[in-house]
C-alpha positions as CSV (number, residue, x, y, z in Angstrom):
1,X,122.4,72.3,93.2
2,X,126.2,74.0,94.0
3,X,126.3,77.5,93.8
4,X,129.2,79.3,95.3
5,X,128.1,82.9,96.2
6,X,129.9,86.0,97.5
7,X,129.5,85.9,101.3
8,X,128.8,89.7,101.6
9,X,126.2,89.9,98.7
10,X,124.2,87.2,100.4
11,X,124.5,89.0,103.5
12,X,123.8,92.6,102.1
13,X,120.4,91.1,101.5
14,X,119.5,89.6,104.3
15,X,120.7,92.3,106.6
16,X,118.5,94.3,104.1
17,X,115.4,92.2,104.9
18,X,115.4,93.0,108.1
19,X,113.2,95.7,108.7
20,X,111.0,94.1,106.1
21,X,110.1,91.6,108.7
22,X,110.7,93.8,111.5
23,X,107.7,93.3,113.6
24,X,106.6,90.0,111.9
25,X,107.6,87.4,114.5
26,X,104.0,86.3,115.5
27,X,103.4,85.8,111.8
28,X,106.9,83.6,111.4
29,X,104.9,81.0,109.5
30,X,104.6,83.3,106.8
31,X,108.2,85.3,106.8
32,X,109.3,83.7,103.4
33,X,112.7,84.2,101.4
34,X,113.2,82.7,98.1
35,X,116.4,82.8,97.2
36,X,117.2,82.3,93.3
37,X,120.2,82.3,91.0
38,X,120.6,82.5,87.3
39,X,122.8,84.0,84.2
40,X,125.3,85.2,87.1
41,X,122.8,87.1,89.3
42,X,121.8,87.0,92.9
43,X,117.8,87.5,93.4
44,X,116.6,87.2,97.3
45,X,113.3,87.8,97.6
46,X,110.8,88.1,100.8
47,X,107.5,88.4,101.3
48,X,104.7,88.7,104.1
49,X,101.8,87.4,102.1
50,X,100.8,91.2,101.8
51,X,104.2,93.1,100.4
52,X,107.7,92.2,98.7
53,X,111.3,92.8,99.0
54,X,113.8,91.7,96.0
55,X,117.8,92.5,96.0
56,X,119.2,91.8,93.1
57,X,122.7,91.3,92.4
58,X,125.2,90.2,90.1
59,X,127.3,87.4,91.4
60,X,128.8,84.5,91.0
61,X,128.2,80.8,90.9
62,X,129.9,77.1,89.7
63,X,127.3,76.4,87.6
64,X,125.6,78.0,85.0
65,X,122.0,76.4,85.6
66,X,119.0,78.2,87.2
67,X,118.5,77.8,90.7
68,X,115.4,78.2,93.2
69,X,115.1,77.2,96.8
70,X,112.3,78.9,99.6
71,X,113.0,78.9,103.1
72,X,112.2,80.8,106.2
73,X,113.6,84.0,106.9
74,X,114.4,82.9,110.4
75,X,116.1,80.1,110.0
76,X,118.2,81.2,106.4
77,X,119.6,84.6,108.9
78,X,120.7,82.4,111.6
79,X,122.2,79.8,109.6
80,X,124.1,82.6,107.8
81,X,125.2,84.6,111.2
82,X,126.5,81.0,112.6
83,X,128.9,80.1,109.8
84,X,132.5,80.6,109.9
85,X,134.7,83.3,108.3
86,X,135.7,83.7,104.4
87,X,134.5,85.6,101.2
88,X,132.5,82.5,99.8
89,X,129.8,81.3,100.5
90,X,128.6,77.8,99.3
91,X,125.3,76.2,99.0
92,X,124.5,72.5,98.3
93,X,120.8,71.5,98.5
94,X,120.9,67.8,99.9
95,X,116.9,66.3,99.7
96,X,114.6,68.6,101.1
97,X,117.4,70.7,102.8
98,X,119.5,73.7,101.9
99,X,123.2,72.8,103.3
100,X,125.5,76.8,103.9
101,X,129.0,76.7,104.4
102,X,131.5,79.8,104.2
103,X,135.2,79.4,103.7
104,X,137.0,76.1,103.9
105,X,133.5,74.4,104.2
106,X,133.6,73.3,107.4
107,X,130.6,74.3,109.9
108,X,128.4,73.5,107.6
109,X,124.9,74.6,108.7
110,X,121.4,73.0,107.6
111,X,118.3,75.3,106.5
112,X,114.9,73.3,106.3
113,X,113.6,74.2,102.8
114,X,110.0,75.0,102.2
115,X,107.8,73.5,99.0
116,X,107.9,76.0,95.9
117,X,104.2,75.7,96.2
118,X,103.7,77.9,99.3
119,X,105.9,81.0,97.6
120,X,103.1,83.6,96.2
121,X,104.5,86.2,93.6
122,X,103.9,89.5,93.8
123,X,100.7,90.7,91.8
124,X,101.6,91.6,88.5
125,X,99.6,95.2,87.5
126,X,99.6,98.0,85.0
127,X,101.9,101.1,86.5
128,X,102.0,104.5,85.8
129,X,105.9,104.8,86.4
130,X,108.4,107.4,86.3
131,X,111.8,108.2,87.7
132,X,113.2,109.4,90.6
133,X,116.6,111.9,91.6
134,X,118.4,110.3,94.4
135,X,117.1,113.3,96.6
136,X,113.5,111.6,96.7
137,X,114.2,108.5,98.8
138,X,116.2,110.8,101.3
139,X,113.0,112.8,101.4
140,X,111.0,109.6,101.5
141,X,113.2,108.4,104.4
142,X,112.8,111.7,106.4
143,X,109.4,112.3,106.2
144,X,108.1,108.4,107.0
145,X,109.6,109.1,110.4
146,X,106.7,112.3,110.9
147,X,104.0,110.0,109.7
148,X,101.5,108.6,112.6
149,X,102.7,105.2,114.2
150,X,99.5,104.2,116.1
151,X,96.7,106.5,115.4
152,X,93.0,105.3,114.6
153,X,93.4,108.0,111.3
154,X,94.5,105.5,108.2
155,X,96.0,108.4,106.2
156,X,98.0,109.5,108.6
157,X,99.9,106.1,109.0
158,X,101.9,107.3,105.2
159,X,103.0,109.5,103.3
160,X,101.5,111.7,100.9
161,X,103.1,111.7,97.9
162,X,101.7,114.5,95.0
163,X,102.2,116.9,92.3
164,X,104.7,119.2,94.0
165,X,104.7,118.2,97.3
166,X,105.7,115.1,99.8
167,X,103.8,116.0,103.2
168,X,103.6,113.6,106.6
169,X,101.9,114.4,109.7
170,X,100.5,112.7,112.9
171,X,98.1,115.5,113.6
172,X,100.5,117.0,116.0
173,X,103.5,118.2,113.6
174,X,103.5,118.7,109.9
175,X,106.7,117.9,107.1
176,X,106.9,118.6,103.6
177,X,109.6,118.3,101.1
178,X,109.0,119.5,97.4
179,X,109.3,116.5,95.1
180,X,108.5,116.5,91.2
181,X,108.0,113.0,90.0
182,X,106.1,114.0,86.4
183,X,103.2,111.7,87.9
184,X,99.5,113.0,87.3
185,X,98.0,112.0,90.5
186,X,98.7,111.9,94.2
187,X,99.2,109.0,96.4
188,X,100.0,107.6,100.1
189,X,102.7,105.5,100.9
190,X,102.6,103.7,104.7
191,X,104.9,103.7,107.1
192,X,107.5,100.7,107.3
193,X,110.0,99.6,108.4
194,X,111.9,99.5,105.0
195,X,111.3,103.3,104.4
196,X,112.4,104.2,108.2
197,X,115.4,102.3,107.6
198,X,116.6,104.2,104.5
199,X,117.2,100.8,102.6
200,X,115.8,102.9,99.2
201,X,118.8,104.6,98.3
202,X,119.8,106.7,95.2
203,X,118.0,107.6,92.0
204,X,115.9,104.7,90.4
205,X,112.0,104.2,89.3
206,X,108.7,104.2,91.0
207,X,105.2,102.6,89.8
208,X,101.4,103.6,91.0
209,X,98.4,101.7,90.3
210,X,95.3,103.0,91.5
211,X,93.5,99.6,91.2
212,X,94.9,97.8,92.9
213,X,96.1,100.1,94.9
214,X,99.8,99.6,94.9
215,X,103.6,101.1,94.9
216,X,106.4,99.8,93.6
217,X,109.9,101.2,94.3
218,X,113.3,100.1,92.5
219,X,116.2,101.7,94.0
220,X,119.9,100.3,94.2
221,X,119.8,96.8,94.8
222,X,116.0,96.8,96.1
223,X,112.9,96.9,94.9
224,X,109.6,97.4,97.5
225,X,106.2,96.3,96.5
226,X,102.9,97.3,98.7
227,X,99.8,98.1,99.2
228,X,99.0,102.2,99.5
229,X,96.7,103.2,101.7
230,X,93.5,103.8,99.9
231,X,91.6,106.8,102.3
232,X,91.6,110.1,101.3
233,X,94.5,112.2,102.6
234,X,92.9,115.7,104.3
235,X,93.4,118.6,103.1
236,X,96.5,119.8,104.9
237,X,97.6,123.9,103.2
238,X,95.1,125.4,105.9
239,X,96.8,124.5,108.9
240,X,100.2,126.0,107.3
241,X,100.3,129.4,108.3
242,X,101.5,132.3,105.8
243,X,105.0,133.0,106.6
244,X,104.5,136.6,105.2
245,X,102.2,136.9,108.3
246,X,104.9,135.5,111.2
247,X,106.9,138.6,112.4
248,X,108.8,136.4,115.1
249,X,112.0,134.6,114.1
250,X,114.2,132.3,116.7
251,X,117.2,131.2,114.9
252,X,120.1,128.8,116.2
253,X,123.2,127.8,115.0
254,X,124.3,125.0,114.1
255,X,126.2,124.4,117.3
256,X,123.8,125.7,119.4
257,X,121.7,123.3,118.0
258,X,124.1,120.6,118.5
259,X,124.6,120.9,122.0
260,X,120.7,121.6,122.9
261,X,120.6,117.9,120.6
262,X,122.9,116.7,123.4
263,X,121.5,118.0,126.3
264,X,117.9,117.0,125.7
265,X,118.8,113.7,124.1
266,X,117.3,111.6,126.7
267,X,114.0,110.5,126.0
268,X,110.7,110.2,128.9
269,X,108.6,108.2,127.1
270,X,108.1,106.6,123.3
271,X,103.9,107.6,123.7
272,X,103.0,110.4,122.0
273,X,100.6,110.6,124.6
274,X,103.1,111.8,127.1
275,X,104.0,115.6,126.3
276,X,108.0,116.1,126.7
277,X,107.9,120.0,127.0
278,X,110.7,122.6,126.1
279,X,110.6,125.8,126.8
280,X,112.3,128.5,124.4
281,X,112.9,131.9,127.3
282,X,113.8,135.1,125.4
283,X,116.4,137.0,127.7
284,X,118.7,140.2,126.6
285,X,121.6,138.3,124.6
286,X,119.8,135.6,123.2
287,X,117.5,132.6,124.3
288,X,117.7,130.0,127.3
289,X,115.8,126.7,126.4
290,X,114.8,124.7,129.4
291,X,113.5,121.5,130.1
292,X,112.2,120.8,133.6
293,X,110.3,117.7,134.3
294,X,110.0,114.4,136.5
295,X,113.2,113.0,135.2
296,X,115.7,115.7,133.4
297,X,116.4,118.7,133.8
298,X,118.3,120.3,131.3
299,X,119.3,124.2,130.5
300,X,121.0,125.8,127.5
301,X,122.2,129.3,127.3
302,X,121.8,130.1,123.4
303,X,123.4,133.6,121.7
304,X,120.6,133.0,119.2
305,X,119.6,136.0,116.4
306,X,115.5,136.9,117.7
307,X,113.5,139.1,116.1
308,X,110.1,140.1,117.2
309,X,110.3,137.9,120.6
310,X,110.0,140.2,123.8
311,X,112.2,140.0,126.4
312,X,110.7,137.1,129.1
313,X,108.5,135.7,126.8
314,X,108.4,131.8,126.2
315,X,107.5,129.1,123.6
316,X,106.4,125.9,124.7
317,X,107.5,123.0,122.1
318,X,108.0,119.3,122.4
319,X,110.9,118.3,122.8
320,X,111.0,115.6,120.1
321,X,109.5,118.1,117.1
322,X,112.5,120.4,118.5
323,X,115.7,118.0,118.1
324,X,113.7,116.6,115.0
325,X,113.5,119.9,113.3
326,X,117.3,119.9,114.1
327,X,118.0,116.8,112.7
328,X,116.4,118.0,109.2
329,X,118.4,121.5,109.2
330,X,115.5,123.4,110.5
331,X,116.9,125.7,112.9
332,X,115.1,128.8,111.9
333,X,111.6,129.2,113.8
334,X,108.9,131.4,112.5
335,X,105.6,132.6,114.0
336,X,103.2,135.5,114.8
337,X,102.6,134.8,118.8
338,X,103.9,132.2,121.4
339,X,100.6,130.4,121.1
340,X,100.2,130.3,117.8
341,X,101.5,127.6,115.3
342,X,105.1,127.6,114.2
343,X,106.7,126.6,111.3
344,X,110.7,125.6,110.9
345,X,113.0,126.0,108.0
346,X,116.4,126.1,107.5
347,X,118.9,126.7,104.8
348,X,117.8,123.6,102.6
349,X,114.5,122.5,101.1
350,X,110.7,122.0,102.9
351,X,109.8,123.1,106.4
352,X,107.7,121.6,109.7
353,X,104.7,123.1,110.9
354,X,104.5,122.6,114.8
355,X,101.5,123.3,117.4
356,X,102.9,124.8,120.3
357,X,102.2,123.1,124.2
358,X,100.0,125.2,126.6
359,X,102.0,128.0,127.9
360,X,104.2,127.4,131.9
361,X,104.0,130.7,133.8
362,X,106.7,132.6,132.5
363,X,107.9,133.4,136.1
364,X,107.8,130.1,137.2
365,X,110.2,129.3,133.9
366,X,112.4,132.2,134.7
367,X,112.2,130.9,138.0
368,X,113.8,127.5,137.1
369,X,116.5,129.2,134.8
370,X,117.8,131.0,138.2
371,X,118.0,128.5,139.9
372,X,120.0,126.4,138.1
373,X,122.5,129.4,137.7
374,X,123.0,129.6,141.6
375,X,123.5,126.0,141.6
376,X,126.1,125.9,138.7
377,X,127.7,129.3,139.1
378,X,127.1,130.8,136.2
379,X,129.0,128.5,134.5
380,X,127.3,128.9,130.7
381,X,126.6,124.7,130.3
382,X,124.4,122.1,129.8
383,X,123.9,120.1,132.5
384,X,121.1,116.9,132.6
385,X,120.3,115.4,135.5
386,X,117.6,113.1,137.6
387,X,115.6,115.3,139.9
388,X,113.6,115.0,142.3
389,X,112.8,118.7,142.6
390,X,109.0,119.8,141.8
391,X,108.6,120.3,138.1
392,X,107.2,123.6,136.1
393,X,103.2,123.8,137.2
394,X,101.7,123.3,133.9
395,X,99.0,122.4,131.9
396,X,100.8,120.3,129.4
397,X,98.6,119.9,126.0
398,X,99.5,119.4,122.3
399,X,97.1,121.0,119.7
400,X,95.8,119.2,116.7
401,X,95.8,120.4,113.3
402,X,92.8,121.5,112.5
403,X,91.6,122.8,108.8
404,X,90.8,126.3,108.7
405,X,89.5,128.4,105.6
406,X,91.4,128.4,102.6
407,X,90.9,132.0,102.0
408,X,92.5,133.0,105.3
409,X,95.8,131.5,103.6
410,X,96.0,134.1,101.2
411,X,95.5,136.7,104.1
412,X,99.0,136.6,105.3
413,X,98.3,140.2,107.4
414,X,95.3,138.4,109.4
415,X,96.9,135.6,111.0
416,X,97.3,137.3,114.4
417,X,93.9,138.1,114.4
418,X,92.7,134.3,113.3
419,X,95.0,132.9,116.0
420,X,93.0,135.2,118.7
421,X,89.6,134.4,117.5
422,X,90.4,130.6,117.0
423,X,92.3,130.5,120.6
424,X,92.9,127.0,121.7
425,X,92.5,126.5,117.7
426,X,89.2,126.4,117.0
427,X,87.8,126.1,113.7
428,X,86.7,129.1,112.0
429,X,82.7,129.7,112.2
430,X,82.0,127.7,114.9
431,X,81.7,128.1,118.8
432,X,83.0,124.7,119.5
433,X,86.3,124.0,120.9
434,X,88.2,121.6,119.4
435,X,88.8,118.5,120.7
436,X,92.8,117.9,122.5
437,X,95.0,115.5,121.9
438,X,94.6,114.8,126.4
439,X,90.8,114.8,125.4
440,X,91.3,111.8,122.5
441,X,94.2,110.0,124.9
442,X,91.4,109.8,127.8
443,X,89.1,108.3,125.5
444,X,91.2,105.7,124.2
445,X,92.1,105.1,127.5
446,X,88.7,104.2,128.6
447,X,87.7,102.3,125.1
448,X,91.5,100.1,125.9
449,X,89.9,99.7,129.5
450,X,86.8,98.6,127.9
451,X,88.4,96.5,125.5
452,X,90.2,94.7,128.7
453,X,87.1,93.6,129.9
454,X,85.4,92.5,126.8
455,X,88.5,90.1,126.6
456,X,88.1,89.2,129.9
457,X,84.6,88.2,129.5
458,X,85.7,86.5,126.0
459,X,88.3,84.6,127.7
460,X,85.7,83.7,130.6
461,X,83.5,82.4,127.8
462,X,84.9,78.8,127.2
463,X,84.8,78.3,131.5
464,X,81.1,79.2,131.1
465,X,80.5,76.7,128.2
466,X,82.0,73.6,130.2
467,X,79.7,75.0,133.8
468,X,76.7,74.9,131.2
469,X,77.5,71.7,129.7
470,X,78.2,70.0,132.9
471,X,74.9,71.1,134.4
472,X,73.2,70.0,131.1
473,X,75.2,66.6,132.3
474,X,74.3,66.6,135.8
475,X,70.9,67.0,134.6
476,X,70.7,64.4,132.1
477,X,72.3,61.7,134.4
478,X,69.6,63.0,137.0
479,X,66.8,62.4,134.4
480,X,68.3,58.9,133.8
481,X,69.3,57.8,137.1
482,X,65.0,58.9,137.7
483,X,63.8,56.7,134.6
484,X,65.6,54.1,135.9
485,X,64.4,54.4,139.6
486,X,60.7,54.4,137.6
487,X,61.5,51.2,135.7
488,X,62.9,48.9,138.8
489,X,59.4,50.8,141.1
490,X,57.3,49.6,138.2
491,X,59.0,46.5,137.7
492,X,58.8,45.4,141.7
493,X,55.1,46.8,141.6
494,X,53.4,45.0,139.0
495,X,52.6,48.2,137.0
């Protein structure tokens, strides 16, 4: 086989493979690319053994004859980032290896070529398809990022894609987007690395099956086939609150909002476990957002429009749902009390429903604000810095959505009243507290610690096999070495 390729299509596609595989390296032996060419097009395809990824492209090549060679993904990307410079790429298989050169041909680099055998297609099954605006994979890229990354809840680990609506939560923070795909059913997509990385671009086509339950997305270049996550997704309009019912309003500008994103850039910790709290202080001409911990301290005076909001009154957000609300255009926040759930909207589509942290003493928060003015003479700035100064006393807790009636959404007037009865969110009709997100983090703590030792004792297993075996040993040479003391006593006896 010669085929002479265009260097930047071939590496479009594996550049695009990349967060396919991201992830994947202790499962190298099955990272496969097949990489095929025919009738003038390009088609590299990978595959896990549980999902695809195909580019497509139309190309070029010396010969007209249909081509198809597998190898691994590993060892295709670095032959391809170690080869020289030029616009062509060209491939010659030699035996049972796939020979790249780029250019004038020289560097030539070898890639060990797998048997066709061990390439598995994707499953072929009956879709209900329809098609997409080019608005829907931005959406689809957005809202991935609000889905659940290690959670023991398997719905929560997608995206819920139905009539109407595209929704993503981790049980802390809430997304939704209205999409209409003309499909009759709902569906959850998980969270990957190909839709974090935006690869799906444009309009294009999307395919459901409900058994098997898969996806299949063609957009551009690409087209993604998986697995959907089968569990039911919960019913998530109760925890929305009625914006008819949330008299407050905090909105920023846009370059307010820009330089808060700059001063509160720098991140404590990747766990959601570990709160990162920002706190919103309503003064006379405008708003001061703090944040105040082991590592930064940060301060931004804001000239944002309030209404509602007293005067020395504070909201408690993380910072992470406050720069991501940002990101998305959501710089108008909406609620009926500072302990109370918020929601975020902005000028464009959707909005982000937020739990609020445990509330700082406001005086202790006020506190903070003046001192940082003495130190920086009024001066209206950011400023971020390591600190070794004593942090805001707080009680520092995330609430958990939590589903409430679905007739208390229609009672838009009653939401102050339903956020004092159900204080610390509790659900409606019950006297039991729910339980916090500090509550479920100890108790993952202590099942990881017990985990740790059931390794441990798993691990200690094979040492305690080869102790019993050797006393089973001992004991049998024992027994022997006794029979034959027997035999030679019997033997010199007479018996």
């Amino acid at each position: 086989m010669d085929l002479s390729l265009r260097k930047t299509d071939l590496q479009d596609a594996l550049a695009g493979l990349r967060p396919f595989f991201q992830g994947m390296k202790s499962n190298a032996g099955r990272l496969l690319v097949k990489l095929s060419h025919g009738d003038g097009e390009l088609a590299v395809t990978a595959t896990d053994g549980i999902g695809w990824l195909k580019f497509q492209r139309k190309s070029m090549a010396v010969n007209a004859a249909p081509v198809e060679v597998l190898a691994q993904w590993p060892e295709m990307k670095r032959a391809l980032s170690r080869t020289g410079g030029g616009a062509v790429t060209f491939l010659h298989t030699h035996g049972d290896a796939l020979e790249m050169s780029v250019g004038d041909g020289r560097g030539v680099e070898k890639i060990a070529l797998e048997p066709m055998s061990s390439w598995t297609d994707a499953p072929k099954v009956a879709l209900e398809t329809a098609e997409f605006k080019e608005d829907f994979t931005d959406k689809l890229a957005k809202a991935v990022h609000f889905a659940d990354e290690d959670g023991a809840r398997e719905p929560l680990k997608g995206v819920l894609v139905e009539p109407g609506w595209m929704v993503a939560t981790n049980g802390r923070r809430l997304v939704r987007f209205p999409v209409e795909l003309g499909l009759k059913g709902s569906f959850v997509i998980s969270r990957c690395g190909v839709l974090e990385s935006g690869l799906l671009k444009g309009a294009g086509e999307i395919g459901v099956s409900a058994d098997p339950a898969r996806v299949c997305v063609k957009a551009g270049d690409w087209t993604f086939d998986a697995p959907l996550i089968k569990a039911k997704y919960p019913s998530y309009m109760q925890v929305i609150p009625a914006k008819e019912g949330l008299g407050n309003k905090v909105v920023f500008s846009q370059q307010d909002a820009k330089r808060i994103g700059e001063a509160m850039s720098q991140s404590a910790s990747k766990s959601w476990g570990h709160m990162e709290p920002v706190f919103v202080l309503r003064e006379e001409k405008g708003v001061v957002v703090i944040r105040d911990d082991a590592k930064f301290t940060a301060v931004v005076e804001a000239r944002a429009e309030v209404t509602g909001m007293k005067e020395g009154e504070t909201l408690a957000i993380d910072r992470r749902t406050l720069l991501d609300a940002f990101k998305l255009g959501f710089r108008t926040i909406l609620f009926s009390s500072t302990g109370s759930p918020m929601v975020a909207v902005g000028d464009g589509q959707g909005d982000l429903t937020l739990m609020p942290l445990t509330q700082a003493d406001p005086a202790k928060v006020k506190g903070v604000v003046e001192t940082w003015r003495r130190e920086h003479g009024g001066k209206q700035e950011e400023t971020i810095s390591t600190t070794n100064n004593e942090p805001i006393k707080q009680e520092v807790k995330m609430h958990e959505f939590k589903p409430q009636g679905v007739e208390k959404q229609n009672e838009a007037s009653k939401n102050e009243e339903r956020e004092k009865t159900v204080e610390g969110l509790r659900v409606i009709g019950t006297e039991k507290a729910v339980e916090t997100f500090d509550d479920l983090l100890e108790f993952v703590t202590e099942l990881k610690a017990a985990m740790g030792q059931i390794k441990d004792m798993v691990n200690a297993l094979p040492s305690k096999v080869r102790d019993v075996r050797r006393g089973v040993k001992d004991k049998e040479r024992d027994y022997e070495n006794a029979r034959v003391a027997i035999m030679q006593l019997r033997k010199v006896s007479g018996f």
